[in-house]
VMD Tcl script that builds the backbone (N, CA, C; Angstrom):
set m [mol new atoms 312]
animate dup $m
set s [atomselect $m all]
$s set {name element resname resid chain x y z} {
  {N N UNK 1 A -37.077 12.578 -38.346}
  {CA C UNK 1 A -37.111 13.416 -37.174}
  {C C UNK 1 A -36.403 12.719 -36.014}
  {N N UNK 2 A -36.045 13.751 -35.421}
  {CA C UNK 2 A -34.740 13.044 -34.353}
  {C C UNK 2 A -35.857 12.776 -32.608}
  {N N UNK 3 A -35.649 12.373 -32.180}
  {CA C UNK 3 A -36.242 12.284 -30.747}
  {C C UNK 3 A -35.754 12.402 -29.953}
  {N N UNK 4 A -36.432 13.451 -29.324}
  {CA C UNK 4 A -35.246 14.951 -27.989}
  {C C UNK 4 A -35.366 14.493 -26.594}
  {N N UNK 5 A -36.438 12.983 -26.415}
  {CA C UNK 5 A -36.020 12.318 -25.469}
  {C C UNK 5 A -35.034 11.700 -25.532}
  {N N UNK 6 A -34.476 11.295 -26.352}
  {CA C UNK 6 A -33.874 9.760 -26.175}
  {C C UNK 6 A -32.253 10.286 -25.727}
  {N N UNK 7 A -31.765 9.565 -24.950}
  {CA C UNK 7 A -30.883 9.412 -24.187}
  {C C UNK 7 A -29.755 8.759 -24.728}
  {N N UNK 8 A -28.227 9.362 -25.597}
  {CA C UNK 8 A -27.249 8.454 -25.511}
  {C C UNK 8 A -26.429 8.260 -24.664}
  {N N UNK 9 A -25.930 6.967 -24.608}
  {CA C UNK 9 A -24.951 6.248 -23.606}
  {C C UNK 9 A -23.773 5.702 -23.918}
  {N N UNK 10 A -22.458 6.053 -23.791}
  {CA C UNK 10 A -21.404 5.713 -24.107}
  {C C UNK 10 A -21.019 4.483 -22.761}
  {N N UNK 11 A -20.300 3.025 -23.386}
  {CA C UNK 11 A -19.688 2.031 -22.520}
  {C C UNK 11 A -18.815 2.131 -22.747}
  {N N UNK 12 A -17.746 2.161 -21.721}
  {CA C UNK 12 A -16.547 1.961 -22.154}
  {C C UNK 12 A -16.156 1.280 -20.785}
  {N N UNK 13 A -14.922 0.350 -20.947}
  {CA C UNK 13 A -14.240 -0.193 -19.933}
  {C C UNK 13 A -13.566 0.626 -18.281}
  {N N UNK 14 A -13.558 -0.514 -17.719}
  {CA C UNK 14 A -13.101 0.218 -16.465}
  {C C UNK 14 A -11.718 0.327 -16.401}
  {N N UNK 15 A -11.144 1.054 -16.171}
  {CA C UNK 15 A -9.400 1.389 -16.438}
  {C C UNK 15 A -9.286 0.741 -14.770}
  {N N UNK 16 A -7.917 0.850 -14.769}
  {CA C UNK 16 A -7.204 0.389 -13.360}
  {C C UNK 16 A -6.707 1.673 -12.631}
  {N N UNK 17 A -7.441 1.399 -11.166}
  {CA C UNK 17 A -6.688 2.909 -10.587}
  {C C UNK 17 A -5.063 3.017 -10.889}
  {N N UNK 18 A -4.393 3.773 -11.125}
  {CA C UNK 18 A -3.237 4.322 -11.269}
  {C C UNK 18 A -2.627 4.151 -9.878}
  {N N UNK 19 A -3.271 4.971 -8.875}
  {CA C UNK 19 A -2.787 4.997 -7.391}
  {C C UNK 19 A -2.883 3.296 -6.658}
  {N N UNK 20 A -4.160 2.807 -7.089}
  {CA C UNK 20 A -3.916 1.453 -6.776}
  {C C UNK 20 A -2.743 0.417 -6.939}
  {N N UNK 21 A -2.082 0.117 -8.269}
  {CA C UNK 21 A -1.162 -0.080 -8.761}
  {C C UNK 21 A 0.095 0.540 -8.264}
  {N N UNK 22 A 0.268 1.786 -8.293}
  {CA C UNK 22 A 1.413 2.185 -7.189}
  {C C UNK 22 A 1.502 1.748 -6.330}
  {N N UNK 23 A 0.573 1.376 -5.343}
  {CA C UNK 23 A 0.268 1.520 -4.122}
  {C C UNK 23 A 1.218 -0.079 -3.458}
  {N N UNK 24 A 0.281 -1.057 -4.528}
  {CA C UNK 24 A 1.242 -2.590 -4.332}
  {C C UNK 24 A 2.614 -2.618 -4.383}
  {N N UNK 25 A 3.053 -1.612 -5.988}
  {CA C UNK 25 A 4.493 -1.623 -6.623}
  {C C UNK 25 A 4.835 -1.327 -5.081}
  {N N UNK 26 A 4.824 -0.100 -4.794}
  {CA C UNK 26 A 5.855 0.514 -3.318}
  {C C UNK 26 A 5.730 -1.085 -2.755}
  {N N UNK 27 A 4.935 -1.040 -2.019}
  {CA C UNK 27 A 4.680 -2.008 -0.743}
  {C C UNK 27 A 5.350 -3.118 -1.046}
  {N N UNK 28 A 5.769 -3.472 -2.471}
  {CA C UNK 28 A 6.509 -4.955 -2.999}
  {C C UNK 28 A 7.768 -4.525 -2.698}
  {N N UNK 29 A 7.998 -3.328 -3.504}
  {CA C UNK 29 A 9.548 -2.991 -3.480}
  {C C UNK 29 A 10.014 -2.296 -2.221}
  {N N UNK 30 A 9.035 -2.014 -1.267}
  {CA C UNK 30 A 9.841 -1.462 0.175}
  {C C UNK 30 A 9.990 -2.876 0.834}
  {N N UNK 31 A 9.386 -3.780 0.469}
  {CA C UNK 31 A 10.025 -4.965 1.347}
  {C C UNK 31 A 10.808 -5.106 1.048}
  {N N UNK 32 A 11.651 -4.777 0.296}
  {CA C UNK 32 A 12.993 -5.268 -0.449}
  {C C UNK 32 A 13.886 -4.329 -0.166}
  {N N UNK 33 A 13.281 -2.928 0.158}
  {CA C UNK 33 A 14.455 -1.978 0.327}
  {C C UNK 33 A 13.834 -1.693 1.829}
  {N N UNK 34 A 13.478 -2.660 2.573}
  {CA C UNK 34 A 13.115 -2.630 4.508}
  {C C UNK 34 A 14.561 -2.398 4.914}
  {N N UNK 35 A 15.932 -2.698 4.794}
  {CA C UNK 35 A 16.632 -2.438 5.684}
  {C C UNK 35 A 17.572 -1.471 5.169}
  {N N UNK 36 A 17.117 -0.874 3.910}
  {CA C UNK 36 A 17.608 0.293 3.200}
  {C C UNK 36 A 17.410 1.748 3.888}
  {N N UNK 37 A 15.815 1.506 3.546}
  {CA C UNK 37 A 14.976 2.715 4.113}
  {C C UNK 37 A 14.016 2.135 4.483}
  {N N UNK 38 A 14.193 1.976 6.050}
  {CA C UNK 38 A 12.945 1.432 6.459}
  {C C UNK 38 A 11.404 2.266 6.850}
  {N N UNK 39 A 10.285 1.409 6.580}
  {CA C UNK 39 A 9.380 1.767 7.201}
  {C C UNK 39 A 8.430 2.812 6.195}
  {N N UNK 40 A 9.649 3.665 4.952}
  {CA C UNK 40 A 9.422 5.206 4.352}
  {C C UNK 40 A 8.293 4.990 3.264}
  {N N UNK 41 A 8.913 3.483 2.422}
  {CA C UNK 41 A 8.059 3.174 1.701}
  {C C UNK 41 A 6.873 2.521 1.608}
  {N N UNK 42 A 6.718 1.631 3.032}
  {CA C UNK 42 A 5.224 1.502 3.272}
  {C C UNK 42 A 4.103 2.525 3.827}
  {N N UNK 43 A 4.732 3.863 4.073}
  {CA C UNK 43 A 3.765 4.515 4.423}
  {C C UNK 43 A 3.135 5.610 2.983}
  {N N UNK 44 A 4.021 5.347 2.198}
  {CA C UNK 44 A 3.821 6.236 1.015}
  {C C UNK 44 A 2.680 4.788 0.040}
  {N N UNK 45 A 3.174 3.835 0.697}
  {CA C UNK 45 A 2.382 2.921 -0.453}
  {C C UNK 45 A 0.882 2.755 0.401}
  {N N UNK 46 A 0.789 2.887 1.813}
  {CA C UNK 46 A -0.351 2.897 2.610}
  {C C UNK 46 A -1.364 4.615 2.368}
  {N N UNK 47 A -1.200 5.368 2.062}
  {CA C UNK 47 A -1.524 6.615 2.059}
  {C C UNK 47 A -2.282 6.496 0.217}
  {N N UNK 48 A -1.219 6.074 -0.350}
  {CA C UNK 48 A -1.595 5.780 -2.308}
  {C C UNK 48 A -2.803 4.431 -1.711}
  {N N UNK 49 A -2.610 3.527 -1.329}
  {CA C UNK 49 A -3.965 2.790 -0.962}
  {C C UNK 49 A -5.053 3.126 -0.582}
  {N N UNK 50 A -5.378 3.964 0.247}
  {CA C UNK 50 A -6.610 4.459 1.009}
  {C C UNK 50 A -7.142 5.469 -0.224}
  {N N UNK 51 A -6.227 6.282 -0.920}
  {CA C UNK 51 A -6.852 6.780 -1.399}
  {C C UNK 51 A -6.972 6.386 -2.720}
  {N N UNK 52 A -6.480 5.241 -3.243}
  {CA C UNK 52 A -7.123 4.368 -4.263}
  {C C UNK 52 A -8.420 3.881 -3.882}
  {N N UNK 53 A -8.564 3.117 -2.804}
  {CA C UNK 53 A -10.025 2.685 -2.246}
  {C C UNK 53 A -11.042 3.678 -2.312}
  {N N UNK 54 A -10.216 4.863 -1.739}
  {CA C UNK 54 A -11.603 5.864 -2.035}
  {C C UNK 54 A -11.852 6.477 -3.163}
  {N N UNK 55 A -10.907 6.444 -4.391}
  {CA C UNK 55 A -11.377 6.582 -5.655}
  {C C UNK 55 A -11.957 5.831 -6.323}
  {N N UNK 56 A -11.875 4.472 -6.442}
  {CA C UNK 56 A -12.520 3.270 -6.268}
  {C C UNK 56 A -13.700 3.606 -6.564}
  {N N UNK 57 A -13.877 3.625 -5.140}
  {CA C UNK 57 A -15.753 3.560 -4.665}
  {C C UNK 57 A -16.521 4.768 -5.201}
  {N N UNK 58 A -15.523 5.879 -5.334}
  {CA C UNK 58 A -16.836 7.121 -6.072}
  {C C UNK 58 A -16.620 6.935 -7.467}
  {N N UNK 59 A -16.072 6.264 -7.784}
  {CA C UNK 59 A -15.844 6.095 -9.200}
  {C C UNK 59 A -17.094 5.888 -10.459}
  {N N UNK 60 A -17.800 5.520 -9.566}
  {CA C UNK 60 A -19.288 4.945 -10.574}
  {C C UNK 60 A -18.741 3.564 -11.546}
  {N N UNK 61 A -18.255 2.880 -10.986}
  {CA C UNK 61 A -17.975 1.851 -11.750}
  {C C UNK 61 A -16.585 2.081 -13.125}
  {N N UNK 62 A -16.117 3.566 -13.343}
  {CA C UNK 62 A -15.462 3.848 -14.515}
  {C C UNK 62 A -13.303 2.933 -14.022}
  {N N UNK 63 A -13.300 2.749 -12.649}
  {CA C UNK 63 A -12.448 2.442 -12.573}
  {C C UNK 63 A -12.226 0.988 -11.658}
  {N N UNK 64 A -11.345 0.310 -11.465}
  {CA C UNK 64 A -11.107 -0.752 -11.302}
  {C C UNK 64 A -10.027 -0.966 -10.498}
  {N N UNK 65 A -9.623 -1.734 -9.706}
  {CA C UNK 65 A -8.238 -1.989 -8.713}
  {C C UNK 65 A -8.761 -1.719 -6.962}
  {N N UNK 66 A -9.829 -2.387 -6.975}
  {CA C UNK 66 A -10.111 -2.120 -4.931}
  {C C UNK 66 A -8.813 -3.152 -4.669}
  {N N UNK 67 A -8.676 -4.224 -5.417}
  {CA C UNK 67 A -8.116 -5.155 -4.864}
  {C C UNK 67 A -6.758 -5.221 -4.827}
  {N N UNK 68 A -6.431 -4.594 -5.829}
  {CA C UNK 68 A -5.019 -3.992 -5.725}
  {C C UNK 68 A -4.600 -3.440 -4.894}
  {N N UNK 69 A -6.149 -2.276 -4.257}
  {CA C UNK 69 A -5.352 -0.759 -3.501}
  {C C UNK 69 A -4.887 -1.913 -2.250}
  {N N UNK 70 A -6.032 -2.821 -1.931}
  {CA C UNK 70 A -6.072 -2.972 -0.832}
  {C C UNK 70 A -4.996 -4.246 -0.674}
  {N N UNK 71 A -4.654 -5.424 -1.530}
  {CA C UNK 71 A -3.608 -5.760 -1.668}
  {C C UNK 71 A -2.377 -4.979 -1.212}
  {N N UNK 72 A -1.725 -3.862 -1.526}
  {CA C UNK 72 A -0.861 -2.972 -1.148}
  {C C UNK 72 A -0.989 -2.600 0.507}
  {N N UNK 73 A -2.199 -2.273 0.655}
  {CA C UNK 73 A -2.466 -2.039 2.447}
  {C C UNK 73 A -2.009 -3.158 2.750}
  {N N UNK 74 A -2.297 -4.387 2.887}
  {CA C UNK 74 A -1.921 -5.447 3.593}
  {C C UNK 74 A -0.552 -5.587 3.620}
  {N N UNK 75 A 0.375 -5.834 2.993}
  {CA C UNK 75 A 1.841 -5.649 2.683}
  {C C UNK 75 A 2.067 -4.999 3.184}
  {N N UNK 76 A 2.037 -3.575 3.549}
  {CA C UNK 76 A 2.442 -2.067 3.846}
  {C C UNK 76 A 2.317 -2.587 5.424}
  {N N UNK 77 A 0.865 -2.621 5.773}
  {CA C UNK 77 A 0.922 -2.713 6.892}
  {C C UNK 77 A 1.451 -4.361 7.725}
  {N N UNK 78 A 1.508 -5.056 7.198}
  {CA C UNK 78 A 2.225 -5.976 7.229}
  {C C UNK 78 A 3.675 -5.954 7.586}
  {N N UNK 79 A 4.315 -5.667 6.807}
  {CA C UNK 79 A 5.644 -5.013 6.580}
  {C C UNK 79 A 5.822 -4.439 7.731}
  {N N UNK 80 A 5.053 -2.976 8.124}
  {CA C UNK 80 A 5.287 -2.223 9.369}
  {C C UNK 80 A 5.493 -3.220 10.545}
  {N N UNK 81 A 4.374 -3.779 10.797}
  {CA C UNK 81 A 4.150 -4.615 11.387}
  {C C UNK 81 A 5.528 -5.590 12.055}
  {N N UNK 82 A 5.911 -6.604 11.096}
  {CA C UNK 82 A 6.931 -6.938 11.334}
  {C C UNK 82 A 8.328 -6.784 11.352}
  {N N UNK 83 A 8.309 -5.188 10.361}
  {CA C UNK 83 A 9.751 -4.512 11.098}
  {C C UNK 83 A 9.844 -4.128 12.450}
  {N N UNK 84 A 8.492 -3.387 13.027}
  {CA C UNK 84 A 8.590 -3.072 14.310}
  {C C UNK 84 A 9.301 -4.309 15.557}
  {N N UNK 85 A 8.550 -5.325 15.394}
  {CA C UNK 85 A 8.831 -6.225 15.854}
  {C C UNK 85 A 10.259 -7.178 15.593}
  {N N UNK 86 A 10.819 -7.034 14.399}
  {CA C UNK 86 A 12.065 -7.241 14.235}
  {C C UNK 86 A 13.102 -6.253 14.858}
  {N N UNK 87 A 12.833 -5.192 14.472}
  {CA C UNK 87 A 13.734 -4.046 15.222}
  {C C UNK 87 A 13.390 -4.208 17.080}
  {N N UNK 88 A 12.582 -4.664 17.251}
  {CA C UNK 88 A 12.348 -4.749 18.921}
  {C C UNK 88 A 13.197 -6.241 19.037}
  {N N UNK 89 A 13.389 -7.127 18.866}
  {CA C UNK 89 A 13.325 -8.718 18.559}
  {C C UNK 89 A 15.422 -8.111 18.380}
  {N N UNK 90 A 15.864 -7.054 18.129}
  {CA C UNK 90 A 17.224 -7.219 17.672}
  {C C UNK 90 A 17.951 -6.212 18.731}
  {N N UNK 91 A 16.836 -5.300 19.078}
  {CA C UNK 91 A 17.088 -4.425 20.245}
  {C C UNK 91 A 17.225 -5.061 21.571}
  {N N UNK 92 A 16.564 -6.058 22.301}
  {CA C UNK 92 A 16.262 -6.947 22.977}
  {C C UNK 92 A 17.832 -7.873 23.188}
  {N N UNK 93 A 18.079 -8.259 22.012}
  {CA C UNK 93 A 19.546 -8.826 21.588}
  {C C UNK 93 A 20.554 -8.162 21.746}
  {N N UNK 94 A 20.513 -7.146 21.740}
  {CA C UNK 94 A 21.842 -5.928 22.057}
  {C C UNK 94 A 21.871 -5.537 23.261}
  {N N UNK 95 A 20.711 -4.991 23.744}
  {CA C UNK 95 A 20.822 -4.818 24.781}
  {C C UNK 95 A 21.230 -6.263 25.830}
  {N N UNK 96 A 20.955 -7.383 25.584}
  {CA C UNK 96 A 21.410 -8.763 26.519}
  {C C UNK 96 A 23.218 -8.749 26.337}
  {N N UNK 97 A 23.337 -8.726 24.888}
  {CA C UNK 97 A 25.036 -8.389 24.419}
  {C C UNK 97 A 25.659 -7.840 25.340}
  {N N UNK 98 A 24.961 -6.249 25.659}
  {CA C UNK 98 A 25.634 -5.367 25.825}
  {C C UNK 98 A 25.730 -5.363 27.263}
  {N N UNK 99 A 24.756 -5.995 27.858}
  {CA C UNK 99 A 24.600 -6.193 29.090}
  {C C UNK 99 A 24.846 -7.035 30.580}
  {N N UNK 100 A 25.875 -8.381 29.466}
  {CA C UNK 100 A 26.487 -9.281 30.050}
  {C C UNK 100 A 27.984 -8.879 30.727}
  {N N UNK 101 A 28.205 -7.837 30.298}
  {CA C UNK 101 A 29.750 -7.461 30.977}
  {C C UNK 101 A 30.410 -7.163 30.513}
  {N N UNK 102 A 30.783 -8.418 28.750}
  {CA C UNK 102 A 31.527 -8.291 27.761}
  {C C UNK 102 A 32.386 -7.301 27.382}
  {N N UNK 103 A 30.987 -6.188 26.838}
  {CA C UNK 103 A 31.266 -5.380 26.187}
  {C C UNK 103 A 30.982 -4.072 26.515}
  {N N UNK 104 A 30.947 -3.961 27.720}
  {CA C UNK 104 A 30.479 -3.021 28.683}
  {C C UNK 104 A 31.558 -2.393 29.334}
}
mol reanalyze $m
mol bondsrecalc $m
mol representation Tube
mol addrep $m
Protein backbone atom coordinates (compact mmCIF):
# COMPACT_ATOMS: atom_id res chain seq x y z
CA UNK A 1 0.00 0.00 0.00
CA UNK A 2 1.21 3.32 -1.12
CA UNK A 3 1.09 6.32 1.50
CA UNK A 4 -1.03 9.44 0.27
CA UNK A 5 0.91 11.45 2.74
CA UNK A 6 4.17 11.15 1.77
CA UNK A 7 5.66 13.84 -0.12
CA UNK A 8 8.13 13.47 -3.23
CA UNK A 9 11.01 15.75 -3.76
CA UNK A 10 13.02 16.18 -6.74
CA UNK A 11 17.01 17.88 -6.24
CA UNK A 12 18.39 19.07 -8.83
CA UNK A 13 21.21 21.66 -9.30
CA UNK A 14 21.16 25.33 -9.51
CA UNK A 15 21.67 26.44 -13.19
CA UNK A 16 23.36 29.91 -13.82
CA UNK A 17 21.17 32.90 -14.56
CA UNK A 18 21.39 33.28 -18.33
CA UNK A 19 20.79 37.18 -17.93
CA UNK A 20 23.49 37.19 -15.30
CA UNK A 21 26.14 35.91 -17.58
CA UNK A 22 25.11 38.28 -20.33
CA UNK A 23 25.08 40.87 -18.21
CA UNK A 24 29.22 40.62 -17.38
CA UNK A 25 29.83 39.37 -21.23
CA UNK A 26 28.32 43.07 -22.40
CA UNK A 27 29.99 45.03 -19.61
CA UNK A 28 33.53 43.13 -20.58
CA UNK A 29 33.07 43.64 -24.16
CA UNK A 30 31.64 47.34 -24.05
CA UNK A 31 34.83 48.25 -22.42
CA UNK A 32 36.45 47.30 -25.35
CA UNK A 33 34.06 48.69 -27.78
CA UNK A 34 33.88 52.29 -25.20
CA UNK A 35 35.15 54.38 -27.99
CA UNK A 36 33.21 52.47 -30.67
CA UNK A 37 29.86 52.82 -29.16
CA UNK A 38 30.05 54.43 -26.22
CA UNK A 39 28.20 54.21 -23.07
CA UNK A 40 25.24 51.75 -25.34
CA UNK A 41 26.62 48.68 -24.04
CA UNK A 42 26.86 49.30 -20.45
CA UNK A 43 23.46 50.24 -20.14
CA UNK A 44 22.08 47.12 -21.85
CA UNK A 45 24.54 45.07 -19.62
CA UNK A 46 23.26 47.27 -16.40
CA UNK A 47 19.42 46.71 -17.10
CA UNK A 48 20.35 42.44 -17.89
CA UNK A 49 21.99 42.86 -14.21
CA UNK A 50 19.26 44.17 -12.09
CA UNK A 51 17.17 41.97 -13.52
CA UNK A 52 19.37 38.97 -13.06
CA UNK A 53 19.57 40.00 -9.28
CA UNK A 54 16.02 40.02 -9.20
CA UNK A 55 15.63 36.66 -10.69
CA UNK A 56 18.17 35.51 -8.48
CA UNK A 57 16.46 36.20 -5.37
CA UNK A 58 12.85 34.83 -6.32
CA UNK A 59 14.34 32.02 -7.60
CA UNK A 60 13.98 29.68 -4.52
CA UNK A 61 17.39 28.67 -4.68
CA UNK A 62 16.78 26.84 -8.45
CA UNK A 63 19.24 29.41 -9.93
CA UNK A 64 22.64 30.75 -9.40
CA UNK A 65 24.86 33.91 -10.65
CA UNK A 66 24.00 37.03 -7.93
CA UNK A 67 27.59 37.39 -8.36
CA UNK A 68 27.89 37.49 -11.77
CA UNK A 69 24.73 39.78 -12.22
CA UNK A 70 26.30 41.98 -9.94
CA UNK A 71 29.90 41.63 -11.12
CA UNK A 72 28.52 43.08 -14.53
CA UNK A 73 26.83 46.17 -12.54
CA UNK A 74 30.09 47.16 -11.27
CA UNK A 75 31.91 47.28 -14.68
CA UNK A 76 28.87 48.83 -16.39
CA UNK A 77 28.67 51.30 -13.96
CA UNK A 78 32.16 51.72 -13.63
CA UNK A 79 32.77 52.09 -17.17
CA UNK A 80 29.96 54.89 -17.26
CA UNK A 81 31.55 56.34 -14.72
CA UNK A 82 34.83 56.85 -16.16
CA UNK A 83 33.85 57.57 -19.68
CA UNK A 84 31.90 60.45 -18.40
CA UNK A 85 34.78 61.76 -16.86
CA UNK A 86 37.15 61.00 -19.67
CA UNK A 87 34.93 62.64 -22.18
CA UNK A 88 34.80 65.76 -19.67
CA UNK A 89 38.82 65.37 -18.95
CA UNK A 90 39.16 65.69 -23.19
CA UNK A 91 36.46 68.33 -23.54
CA UNK A 92 38.26 70.54 -21.02
CA UNK A 93 41.42 69.95 -23.45
CA UNK A 94 39.75 71.24 -26.52
CA UNK A 95 38.19 73.66 -25.36
CA UNK A 96 41.92 75.19 -23.73
CA UNK A 97 43.22 74.17 -27.60
CA UNK A 98 40.68 75.92 -29.00
CA UNK A 99 40.83 78.71 -26.86
CA UNK A 100 44.38 79.90 -26.93
CA UNK A 101 44.08 81.81 -30.26
CA UNK A 102 45.73 79.13 -32.33
CA UNK A 103 43.06 77.78 -33.76
CA UNK A 104 40.48 80.14 -33.38
Amino acid sequence: MEDKNQLEVKITNPKINLLAAISLTISLLGILTNFVIPIIAQVGAIVCGHIARYQVRHSNGSQTGYGIALAGLIIGYLTILFSIIGYGIVGLGLLALFNTGKFG
